[in-house]
Phi, psi and omega in degrees: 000131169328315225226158163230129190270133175271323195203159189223132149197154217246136175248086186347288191296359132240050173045042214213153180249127177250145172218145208241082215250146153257161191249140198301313188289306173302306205066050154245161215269143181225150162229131162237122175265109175268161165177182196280001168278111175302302216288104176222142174200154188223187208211139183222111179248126188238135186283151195203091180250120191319127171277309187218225174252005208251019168033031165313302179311317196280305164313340167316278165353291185289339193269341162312319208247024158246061178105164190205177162284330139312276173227125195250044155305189185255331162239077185317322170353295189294331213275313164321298193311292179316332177234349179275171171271007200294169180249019189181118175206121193197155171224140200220138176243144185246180195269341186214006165211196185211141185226150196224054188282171180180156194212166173179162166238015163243150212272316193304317168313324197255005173262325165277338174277342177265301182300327159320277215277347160285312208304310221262000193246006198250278164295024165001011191037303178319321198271001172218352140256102193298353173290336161297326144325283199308332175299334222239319175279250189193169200212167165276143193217127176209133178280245180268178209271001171231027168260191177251159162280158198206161158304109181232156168183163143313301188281326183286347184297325201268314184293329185289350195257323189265004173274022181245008192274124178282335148311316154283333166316308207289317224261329189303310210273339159330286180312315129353285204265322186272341184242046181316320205273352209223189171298315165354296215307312179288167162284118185256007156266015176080142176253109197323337184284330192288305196304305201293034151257340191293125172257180182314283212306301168329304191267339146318314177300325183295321188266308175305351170285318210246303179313078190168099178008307179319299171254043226235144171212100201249130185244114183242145175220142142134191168283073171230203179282084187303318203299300190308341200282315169277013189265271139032251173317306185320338171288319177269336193280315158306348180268006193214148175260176205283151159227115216276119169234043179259013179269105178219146146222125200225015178253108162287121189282165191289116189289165186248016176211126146359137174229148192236130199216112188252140167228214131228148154218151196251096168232133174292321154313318205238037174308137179068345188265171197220151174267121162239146161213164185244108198217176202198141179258112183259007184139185168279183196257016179244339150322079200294352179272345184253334156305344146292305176311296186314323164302328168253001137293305202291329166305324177293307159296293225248320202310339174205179173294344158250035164310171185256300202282004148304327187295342227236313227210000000 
Protein backbone atom coordinates (compact mmCIF):
# COMPACT_ATOMS: atom_id res chain seq x y z
CA UNK A 1 0.00 0.00 0.00
CA UNK A 2 0.88 3.46 -1.14
CA UNK A 3 0.09 5.32 2.19
CA UNK A 4 1.40 5.10 5.78
CA UNK A 5 -1.13 5.81 8.60
CA UNK A 6 0.82 8.40 11.23
CA UNK A 7 -1.60 9.20 13.51
CA UNK A 8 -5.17 7.34 15.02
CA UNK A 9 -7.51 9.44 17.39
CA UNK A 10 -11.12 9.03 18.34
CA UNK A 11 -12.93 12.86 18.12
CA UNK A 12 -15.83 12.78 20.77
CA UNK A 13 -17.64 15.87 19.65
CA UNK A 14 -18.34 14.28 15.84
CA UNK A 15 -18.33 10.72 16.90
CA UNK A 16 -15.77 9.86 14.32
CA UNK A 17 -12.25 7.94 14.62
CA UNK A 18 -9.66 10.23 12.42
CA UNK A 19 -7.05 8.46 10.95
CA UNK A 20 -3.74 10.40 9.43
CA UNK A 21 -2.18 8.58 6.45
CA UNK A 22 0.85 10.28 4.52
CA UNK A 23 1.06 9.00 1.10
CA UNK A 24 4.84 7.23 0.94
CA UNK A 25 6.03 8.35 -2.17
CA UNK A 26 4.38 12.25 -3.00
CA UNK A 27 3.96 12.85 0.99
CA UNK A 28 0.93 13.66 0.28
CA UNK A 29 -1.62 14.19 3.48
CA UNK A 30 -4.78 12.12 3.48
CA UNK A 31 -7.51 12.41 6.71
CA UNK A 32 -10.16 10.00 6.60
CA UNK A 33 -13.29 10.12 9.57
CA UNK A 34 -14.50 6.88 9.81
CA UNK A 35 -17.92 6.44 11.26
CA UNK A 36 -21.25 4.89 10.90
CA UNK A 37 -22.43 7.64 8.17
CA UNK A 38 -23.84 6.18 4.96
CA UNK A 39 -23.85 9.45 3.52
CA UNK A 40 -19.35 9.03 2.37
CA UNK A 41 -17.34 11.18 0.89
CA UNK A 42 -14.15 12.61 -0.51
CA UNK A 43 -12.91 15.48 -1.56
CA UNK A 44 -9.13 15.93 -2.73
CA UNK A 45 -7.95 19.98 -2.67
CA UNK A 46 -4.49 21.70 -3.98
CA UNK A 47 -3.45 24.94 -2.31
CA UNK A 48 -3.79 27.01 -5.09
CA UNK A 49 -2.21 30.50 -4.40
CA UNK A 50 -2.82 33.54 -6.38
CA UNK A 51 0.16 35.38 -8.47
CA UNK A 52 -2.08 38.12 -9.70
CA UNK A 53 -5.90 39.23 -10.66
CA UNK A 54 -6.08 37.07 -13.70
CA UNK A 55 -8.20 33.84 -11.79
CA UNK A 56 -6.34 31.67 -13.41
CA UNK A 57 -7.04 28.82 -10.69
CA UNK A 58 -10.79 29.30 -10.93
CA UNK A 59 -10.82 28.79 -14.93
CA UNK A 60 -8.52 25.92 -13.77
CA UNK A 61 -11.09 24.65 -11.49
CA UNK A 62 -13.78 24.74 -14.40
CA UNK A 63 -11.52 23.34 -17.30
CA UNK A 64 -10.36 20.09 -15.52
CA UNK A 65 -13.57 19.06 -15.63
CA UNK A 66 -13.86 19.44 -18.93
CA UNK A 67 -13.04 16.09 -20.13
CA UNK A 68 -10.15 13.20 -19.07
CA UNK A 69 -8.29 10.74 -20.56
CA UNK A 70 -10.13 8.16 -18.91
CA UNK A 71 -13.31 9.75 -19.55
CA UNK A 72 -13.11 12.51 -22.46
CA UNK A 73 -16.92 13.53 -22.72
CA UNK A 74 -17.04 16.91 -23.07
CA UNK A 75 -18.88 18.02 -19.66
CA UNK A 76 -18.67 14.66 -17.66
CA UNK A 77 -19.44 17.31 -14.71
CA UNK A 78 -23.23 17.54 -16.14
CA UNK A 79 -23.21 13.66 -16.73
CA UNK A 80 -22.00 12.95 -13.09
CA UNK A 81 -25.36 15.00 -11.64
CA UNK A 82 -27.67 13.28 -14.24
CA UNK A 83 -26.27 9.57 -13.91
CA UNK A 84 -24.68 9.28 -10.72
CA UNK A 85 -26.70 8.30 -6.77
CA UNK A 86 -24.38 11.30 -5.60
CA UNK A 87 -25.92 13.44 -2.63
CA UNK A 88 -23.38 16.04 -3.33
CA UNK A 89 -20.82 17.29 -6.11
CA UNK A 90 -19.25 20.44 -6.54
CA UNK A 91 -15.82 22.17 -7.30
CA UNK A 92 -15.05 25.62 -5.43
CA UNK A 93 -11.95 27.73 -5.90
CA UNK A 94 -11.03 29.71 -2.49
CA UNK A 95 -8.55 32.46 -1.91
CA UNK A 96 -5.63 30.00 -1.12
CA UNK A 97 -6.73 26.30 -2.44
CA UNK A 98 -9.38 24.72 -5.31
CA UNK A 99 -11.43 21.91 -4.06
CA UNK A 100 -13.17 18.73 -5.64
CA UNK A 101 -15.63 17.10 -3.11
CA UNK A 102 -18.11 14.76 -3.80
CA UNK A 103 -20.36 12.41 -1.71
CA UNK A 104 -22.85 9.50 -2.14
CA UNK A 105 -24.34 6.79 -0.10
CA UNK A 106 -23.60 3.90 -2.46
CA UNK A 107 -20.05 2.96 -2.48
CA UNK A 108 -19.65 1.47 -5.75
CA UNK A 109 -21.05 5.33 -6.74
CA UNK A 110 -18.52 6.77 -4.68
CA UNK A 111 -15.64 4.68 -6.32
CA UNK A 112 -16.68 5.76 -9.52
CA UNK A 113 -16.90 9.43 -8.75
CA UNK A 114 -14.03 9.70 -6.78
CA UNK A 115 -12.06 8.31 -10.22
CA UNK A 116 -13.85 10.73 -12.56
CA UNK A 117 -12.60 13.32 -10.35
CA UNK A 118 -8.64 11.76 -9.98
CA UNK A 119 -8.78 11.20 -13.67
CA UNK A 120 -9.86 14.57 -14.33
CA UNK A 121 -7.69 16.43 -11.84
CA UNK A 122 -4.52 14.23 -12.74
CA UNK A 123 -5.23 13.53 -16.22
CA UNK A 124 -7.10 16.77 -17.65
CA UNK A 125 -8.09 17.09 -21.28
CA UNK A 126 -6.74 20.76 -21.02
CA UNK A 127 -2.95 19.67 -21.48
CA UNK A 128 -3.81 18.66 -25.34
CA UNK A 129 -6.80 20.63 -26.07
CA UNK A 130 -6.13 24.36 -26.49
CA UNK A 131 -9.97 25.08 -26.65
CA UNK A 132 -10.76 24.69 -23.27
CA UNK A 133 -8.97 28.03 -22.44
CA UNK A 134 -11.06 29.96 -24.87
CA UNK A 135 -14.43 28.15 -23.66
CA UNK A 136 -13.70 28.19 -20.32
CA UNK A 137 -11.36 31.47 -19.74
CA UNK A 138 -11.93 33.82 -22.80
CA UNK A 139 -11.92 34.30 -26.50
CA UNK A 140 -12.20 36.84 -29.10
CA UNK A 141 -16.16 36.82 -30.08
CA UNK A 142 -17.41 38.59 -33.69
CA UNK A 143 -20.69 37.74 -34.78
CA UNK A 144 -20.27 39.53 -38.01
CA UNK A 145 -17.63 41.46 -39.91
CA UNK A 146 -19.61 44.79 -38.75
CA UNK A 147 -19.95 44.07 -35.38
CA UNK A 148 -16.99 44.92 -32.62
CA UNK A 149 -15.09 42.59 -31.45
CA UNK A 150 -15.64 41.83 -27.74
CA UNK A 151 -14.24 39.54 -25.16
CA UNK A 152 -16.27 36.17 -24.55
CA UNK A 153 -15.78 33.05 -21.80
CA UNK A 154 -17.42 31.13 -18.95
CA UNK A 155 -15.32 32.47 -16.39
CA UNK A 156 -14.89 35.91 -17.91
CA UNK A 157 -18.55 36.09 -18.56
CA UNK A 158 -19.33 35.16 -14.60
CA UNK A 159 -16.28 37.61 -13.27
CA UNK A 160 -17.82 40.44 -15.63
CA UNK A 161 -21.16 39.93 -14.00
CA UNK A 162 -20.04 39.84 -10.63
CA UNK A 163 -17.69 42.98 -10.89
CA UNK A 164 -20.93 44.97 -11.79
CA UNK A 165 -21.85 43.89 -8.30
CA UNK A 166 -21.10 46.90 -5.86
CA UNK A 167 -20.54 44.28 -2.90
CA UNK A 168 -18.27 42.89 -4.74
CA UNK A 169 -16.12 45.97 -5.99
CA UNK A 170 -16.30 46.72 -1.78
CA UNK A 171 -15.25 43.19 -0.81
CA UNK A 172 -12.26 43.32 -3.76
CA UNK A 173 -10.64 46.72 -2.27
CA UNK A 174 -11.06 45.12 1.55
CA UNK A 175 -8.87 42.58 0.18
CA UNK A 176 -6.73 44.97 -1.10
CA UNK A 177 -6.20 47.06 1.76
CA UNK A 178 -6.01 44.61 4.48
CA UNK A 179 -3.42 41.99 2.69
CA UNK A 180 -0.99 44.38 0.66
CA UNK A 181 1.64 41.86 1.48
CA UNK A 182 0.57 38.79 0.78
CA UNK A 183 -1.89 36.87 -2.00
CA UNK A 184 -5.05 37.50 -0.26
CA UNK A 185 -4.84 40.44 -1.94
CA UNK A 186 -5.69 39.40 -5.42
CA UNK A 187 -8.69 38.87 -6.94
CA UNK A 188 -8.70 34.66 -7.33
CA UNK A 189 -12.27 34.76 -8.75
CA UNK A 190 -10.50 36.97 -11.59
CA UNK A 191 -10.52 40.41 -12.71
CA UNK A 192 -12.28 40.26 -16.55
CA UNK A 193 -8.86 42.87 -17.69
CA UNK A 194 -6.96 40.57 -16.25
CA UNK A 195 -8.47 36.88 -17.12
CA UNK A 196 -8.26 38.21 -21.27
CA UNK A 197 -3.95 38.32 -20.51
CA UNK A 198 -3.65 34.58 -19.64
CA UNK A 199 -2.01 32.58 -22.60
CA UNK A 200 -2.21 28.88 -23.38
CA UNK A 201 1.66 28.41 -22.11
CA UNK A 202 1.01 30.46 -18.88
CA UNK A 203 -2.11 28.11 -18.12
CA UNK A 204 -0.53 24.94 -18.77
CA UNK A 205 2.42 25.85 -16.86
CA UNK A 206 0.00 26.62 -13.94
CA UNK A 207 -1.74 23.84 -13.70
CA UNK A 208 1.30 21.36 -13.84
CA UNK A 209 2.91 22.98 -10.97
CA UNK A 210 0.20 23.47 -8.80
CA UNK A 211 -2.10 19.85 -9.92
CA UNK A 212 0.22 17.81 -8.14
CA UNK A 213 -0.10 14.93 -5.41
CA UNK A 214 2.52 16.83 -3.17
CA UNK A 215 0.38 19.94 -3.07
CA UNK A 216 -2.54 18.23 -2.56
CA UNK A 217 -4.84 17.50 0.86
CA UNK A 218 -7.37 14.42 -0.01
CA UNK A 219 -10.26 13.69 2.50
CA UNK A 220 -12.62 10.45 2.84
CA UNK A 221 -15.69 10.23 5.61
CA UNK A 222 -18.55 7.76 6.31
CA UNK A 223 -18.73 4.44 6.62
CA UNK A 224 -16.65 2.99 3.53
CA UNK A 225 -13.69 0.70 2.52
CA UNK A 226 -10.69 2.48 3.51
CA UNK A 227 -7.90 -0.10 2.44
CA UNK A 228 -9.66 -0.24 -1.36
CA UNK A 229 -10.47 3.78 -1.03
CA UNK A 230 -6.39 3.90 -0.61
CA UNK A 231 -5.87 1.42 -3.13
CA UNK A 232 -7.34 3.64 -5.31
CA UNK A 233 -5.70 7.13 -5.05
CA UNK A 234 -2.61 5.00 -5.22
CA UNK A 235 -2.95 4.09 -8.57
CA UNK A 236 -2.91 7.78 -9.67
CA UNK A 237 -0.69 9.41 -6.48
CA UNK A 238 2.09 7.08 -7.78
CA UNK A 239 3.06 8.01 -11.05
CA UNK A 240 4.50 11.13 -9.47
CA UNK A 241 7.38 11.98 -7.13
CA UNK A 242 7.75 13.91 -4.11
CA UNK A 243 7.88 17.89 -4.65
CA UNK A 244 8.59 20.79 -1.87
CA UNK A 245 5.68 23.36 -1.82
CA UNK A 246 6.41 24.88 1.63
CA UNK A 247 7.98 28.23 0.39
CA UNK A 248 4.49 30.45 0.76
CA UNK A 249 3.68 33.55 2.54
CA UNK A 250 0.66 34.11 3.77
CA UNK A 251 0.63 35.63 7.43
CA UNK A 252 -0.10 39.35 6.83
CA UNK A 253 1.71 41.37 9.43
CA UNK A 254 -0.46 43.71 11.86
CA UNK A 255 -0.34 47.43 10.70
CA UNK A 256 1.07 49.48 13.16
CA UNK A 257 -1.28 52.94 11.99
CA UNK A 258 -4.62 52.94 11.14
CA UNK A 259 -4.64 52.70 7.08
CA UNK A 260 -7.53 54.60 4.94
CA UNK A 261 -8.79 53.88 1.45
CA UNK A 262 -10.94 55.54 -0.94
CA UNK A 263 -12.23 54.02 -4.06
CA UNK A 264 -14.98 54.98 -6.76
CA UNK A 265 -17.11 53.13 -8.55
CA UNK A 266 -19.79 53.38 -11.61
CA UNK A 267 -23.64 51.87 -11.31
CA UNK A 268 -26.37 53.52 -12.17
CA UNK A 269 -28.23 52.37 -9.51
CA UNK A 270 -26.97 52.70 -7.01
CA UNK A 271 -25.76 56.80 -8.12
CA UNK A 272 -24.87 59.06 -5.29
CA UNK A 273 -24.89 56.49 -2.64
CA UNK A 274 -21.74 55.65 -0.82
CA UNK A 275 -20.01 52.49 1.16
CA UNK A 276 -18.03 52.26 4.14
CA UNK A 277 -16.63 49.18 5.81
CA UNK A 278 -14.55 49.00 8.52
CA UNK A 279 -12.42 45.64 8.69
CA UNK A 280 -9.31 45.01 11.37
CA UNK A 281 -7.02 41.60 10.63
CA UNK A 282 -7.47 39.29 14.02
CA UNK A 283 -5.31 36.33 13.82
CA UNK A 284 -4.86 33.23 12.16
CA UNK A 285 -7.80 31.06 11.20
CA UNK A 286 -6.62 27.93 13.40
CA UNK A 287 -6.98 30.32 16.10
CA UNK A 288 -10.24 28.79 17.35
CA UNK A 289 -10.87 31.10 20.60
CA UNK A 290 -10.53 33.95 18.91
CA UNK A 291 -12.45 32.96 15.90
CA UNK A 292 -15.28 32.13 17.73
CA UNK A 293 -15.40 35.19 19.90
CA UNK A 294 -15.42 37.13 16.52
CA UNK A 295 -18.52 34.93 15.48
CA UNK A 296 -20.09 36.34 18.31
CA UNK A 297 -19.53 39.83 18.06
CA UNK A 298 -20.55 39.34 14.86
CA UNK A 299 -23.87 37.72 15.89
CA UNK A 300 -24.44 40.47 18.64
CA UNK A 301 -24.06 43.43 16.11
CA UNK A 302 -25.29 42.30 12.62
CA UNK A 303 -26.90 38.53 13.23
CA UNK A 304 -30.31 39.25 13.35
CA UNK A 305 -32.85 42.01 13.40
CA UNK A 306 -32.55 42.95 16.87
CA UNK A 307 -28.73 43.20 16.35
CA UNK A 308 -28.10 46.86 17.99
CA UNK A 309 -26.34 48.10 14.71
CA UNK A 310 -29.66 47.01 12.59
CA UNK A 311 -31.54 48.78 14.96
CA UNK A 312 -29.50 51.97 13.83
CA UNK A 313 -30.14 51.27 9.77
Amino acid sequence: MGFELIEKKYLKNINSTAYKYIHKKTKAQLLYLQNDDINKSFSITFKTIPYSDNGIFHILEHSVLCGSEKYPVKEPFVELIKGSFNTFINAMTFSDKTMYPVSSKNEEDLKLLMDIYLDAVFNPKLLTNNNILKQEGWHYHLESKDDKLEYKGVVYNEMKGAYSSVDEIVDMHIAESLHPDTPYKYSYGGKPNEITSITQKEFIDTYKYNYHPSNSYITLYGDLDITSALTQIDSYLDKYDFKDYSNYKLVEQSFNKEVTREATYYNEEQKNKHYVAINYIIGKNNDYNVINSIDLIDELLLGNSNSKFRKYF
